[in-house]
C-alpha positions as CSV (number, residue, x, y, z in Angstrom):
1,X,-64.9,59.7,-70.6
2,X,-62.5,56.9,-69.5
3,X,-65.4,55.0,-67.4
4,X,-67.3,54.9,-71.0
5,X,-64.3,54.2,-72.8
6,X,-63.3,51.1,-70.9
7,X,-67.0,50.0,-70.5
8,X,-67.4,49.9,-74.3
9,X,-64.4,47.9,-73.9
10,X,-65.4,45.2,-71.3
11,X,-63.1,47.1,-68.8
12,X,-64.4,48.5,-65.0
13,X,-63.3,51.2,-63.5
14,X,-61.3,49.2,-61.5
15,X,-59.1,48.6,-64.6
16,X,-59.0,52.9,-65.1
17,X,-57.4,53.4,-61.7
18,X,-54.8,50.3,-62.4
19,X,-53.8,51.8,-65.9
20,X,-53.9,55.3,-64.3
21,X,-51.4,53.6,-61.6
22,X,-53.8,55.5,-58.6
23,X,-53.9,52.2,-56.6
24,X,-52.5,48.8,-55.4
25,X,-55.8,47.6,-53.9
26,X,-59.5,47.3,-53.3
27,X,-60.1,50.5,-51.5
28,X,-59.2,53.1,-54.4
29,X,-61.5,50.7,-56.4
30,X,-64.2,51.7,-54.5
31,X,-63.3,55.2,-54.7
32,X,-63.4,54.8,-58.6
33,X,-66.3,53.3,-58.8
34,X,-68.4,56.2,-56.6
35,X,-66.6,58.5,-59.2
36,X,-68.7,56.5,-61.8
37,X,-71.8,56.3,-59.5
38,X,-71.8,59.9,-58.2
39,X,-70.9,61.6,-61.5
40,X,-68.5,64.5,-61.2
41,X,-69.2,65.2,-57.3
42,X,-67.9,61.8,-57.4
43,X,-65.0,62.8,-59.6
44,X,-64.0,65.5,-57.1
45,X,-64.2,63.8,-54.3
46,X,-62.0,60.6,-55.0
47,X,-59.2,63.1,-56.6
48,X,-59.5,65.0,-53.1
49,X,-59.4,61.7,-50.9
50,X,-56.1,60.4,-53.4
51,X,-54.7,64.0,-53.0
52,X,-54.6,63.5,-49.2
53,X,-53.5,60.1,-48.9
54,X,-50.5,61.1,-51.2
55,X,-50.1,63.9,-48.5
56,X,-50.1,61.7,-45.5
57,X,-47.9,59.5,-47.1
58,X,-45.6,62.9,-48.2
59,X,-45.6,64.4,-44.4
60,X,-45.3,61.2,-42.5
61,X,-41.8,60.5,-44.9
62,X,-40.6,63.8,-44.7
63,X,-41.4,63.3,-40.5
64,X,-39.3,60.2,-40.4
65,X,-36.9,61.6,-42.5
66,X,-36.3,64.6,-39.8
67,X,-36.5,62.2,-36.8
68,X,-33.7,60.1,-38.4
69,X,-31.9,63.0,-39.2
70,X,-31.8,63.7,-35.7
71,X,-31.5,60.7,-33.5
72,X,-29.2,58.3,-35.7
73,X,-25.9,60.8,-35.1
74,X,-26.9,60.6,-31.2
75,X,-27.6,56.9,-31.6
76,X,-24.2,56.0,-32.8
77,X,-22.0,58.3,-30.8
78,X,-23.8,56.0,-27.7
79,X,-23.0,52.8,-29.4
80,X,-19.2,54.1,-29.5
81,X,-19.2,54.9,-25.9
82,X,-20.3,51.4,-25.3
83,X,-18.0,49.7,-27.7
């Protein structure tokens, strides 16, 4: 409904995913506009491929969190043996 709705408009789907806030570039375009093309296979399959890139992004932060967590205590007890 919101590919016709912005088509009737003059918008792309481009324009759905910026208002939506689901990207910051060209690739999610593309995934929007195989939503469009592929109907609601298409649908499915760009809300799986956003759901796991917002995963990635969720583990790899919560693995650099932990690593930080970790090392930066160890890190600056060796800068004060040093200093």
């Amino acid at each position: 409904m919101l590919t016709a709705d912005l088509r009737q408009h003059g918008g792309t789907p481009y324009e759905a995913t910026r208002v939506v806030g689901l990207t910051e570039g060209e690739p999610c375009a593309r995934r929007a506009s195989n939503a469009v093309t592929y109907g609601p296979v298409g649908t499915v399959l760009v809300t799986q491929s956003w759901l796991a890139d917002q995963g990635i992004v969720v583990f790899g932060g919560a693995l650099v969190g932990q690593l930080l967590h970790e090392e930066l205590p160890r890190v600056a007890r060796a800068l004060k043996r040093r200093g």
